[in-house]
N, C-alpha and C positions, 0 to 999 in steps of 0.2 A: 388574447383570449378574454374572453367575458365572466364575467366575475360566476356567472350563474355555469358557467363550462371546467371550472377547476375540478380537476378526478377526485372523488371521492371515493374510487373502489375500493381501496387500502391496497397495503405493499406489507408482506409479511419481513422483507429488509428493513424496512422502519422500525420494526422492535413496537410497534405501537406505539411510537412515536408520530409526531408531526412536522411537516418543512414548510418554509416559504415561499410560496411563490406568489408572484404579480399578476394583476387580472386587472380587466378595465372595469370600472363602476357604470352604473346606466347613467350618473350624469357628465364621462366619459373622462375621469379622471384614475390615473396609476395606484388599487391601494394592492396591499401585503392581504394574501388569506391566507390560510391553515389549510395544511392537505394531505390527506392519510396519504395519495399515492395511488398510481393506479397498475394492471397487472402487467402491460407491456413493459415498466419501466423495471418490476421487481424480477421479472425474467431476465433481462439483458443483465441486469444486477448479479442476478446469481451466475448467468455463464462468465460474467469477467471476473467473479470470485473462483468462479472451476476454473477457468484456463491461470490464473495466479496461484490456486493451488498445483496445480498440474506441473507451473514453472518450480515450484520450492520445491515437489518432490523427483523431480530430473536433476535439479542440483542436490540433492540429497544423494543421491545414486552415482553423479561427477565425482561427489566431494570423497564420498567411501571409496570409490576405485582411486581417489589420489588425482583426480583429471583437474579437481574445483577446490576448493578454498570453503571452510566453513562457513566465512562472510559472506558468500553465495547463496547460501541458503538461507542463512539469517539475513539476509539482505529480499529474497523473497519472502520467505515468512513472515516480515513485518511488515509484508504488501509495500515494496519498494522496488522500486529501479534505479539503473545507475545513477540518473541526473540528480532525483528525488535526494539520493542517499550522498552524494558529492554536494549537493546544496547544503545537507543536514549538517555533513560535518566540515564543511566550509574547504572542500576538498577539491583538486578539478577534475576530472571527470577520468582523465588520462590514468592518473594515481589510482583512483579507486578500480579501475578495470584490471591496473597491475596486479592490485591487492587480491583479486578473485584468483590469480594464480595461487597456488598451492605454497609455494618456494618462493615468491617475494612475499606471501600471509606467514609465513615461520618469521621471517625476519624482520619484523615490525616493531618500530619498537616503543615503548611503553606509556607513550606520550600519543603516538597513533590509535594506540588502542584501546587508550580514554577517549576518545575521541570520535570511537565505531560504537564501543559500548554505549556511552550517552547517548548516541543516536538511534541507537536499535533497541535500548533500554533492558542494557544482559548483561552481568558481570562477567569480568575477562574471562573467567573459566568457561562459562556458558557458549562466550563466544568461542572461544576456542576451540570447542567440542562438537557432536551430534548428537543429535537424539537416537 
């Protein structure tokens, strides 16, 4: 991309902020510009924030019937996925899917659940609960 084609439409997801990106110069070297953003990117932005809200409040509705696991929800709600949330708390992947059951999330024990908490950043109560 040329230095003179970086988007400057703005992106209402940037908060008014600004990002990085690389553009070529005219004397055809890689620098760093400043860039509000432009509106195709702040669209797709916002439907993969809907379809991630959409996932925390289906586990919300698992979790109240007893199907899901609190950690489910709190594990979308802080915009996570399995791998994400198994990397966080140095866990593998297998273990934390258990953990979304209902009936192995009771029996966790205390050491685990410093362990979700720091990651998800909610004291045990919180986690252990709904909204």
């Amino acid at each position: 991309m040329d230095l003179d084609a970086v988007p400057q439409e703005g992106n209402a997801t940037l908060a008014g902020h600004r990002k990085l990106m690389y553009a070529r110069s005219a004397d055809g070297r890689v620098v760093g510009v400043a860039s509000a953003g432009w509106e195709a990117e702040e669209i797709v932005t916002l439907h993969a924030v809907d379809a991630i809200d959409a996932q925390a409040d289906a586990a919300l509705q698992r979790a109240r019937q007893g199907l899901a696991s609190p950690l489910e929800y709190w594990m979308h709600k802080r915009r996570m996925d399995v791998p994400l949330l198994a990397q966080t708390t140095g866990l593998w992947q297998w273990r934390v899917r258990r953990h979304l059951r209902p009936d192995n999330f009771a029996r966790l024990s205390a050491a685990l659940l410093a362990r979700y908490t720091q990651a998800l950043g909610l004291t045990d109560t919180e986690l252990r609960s709904l909204p």
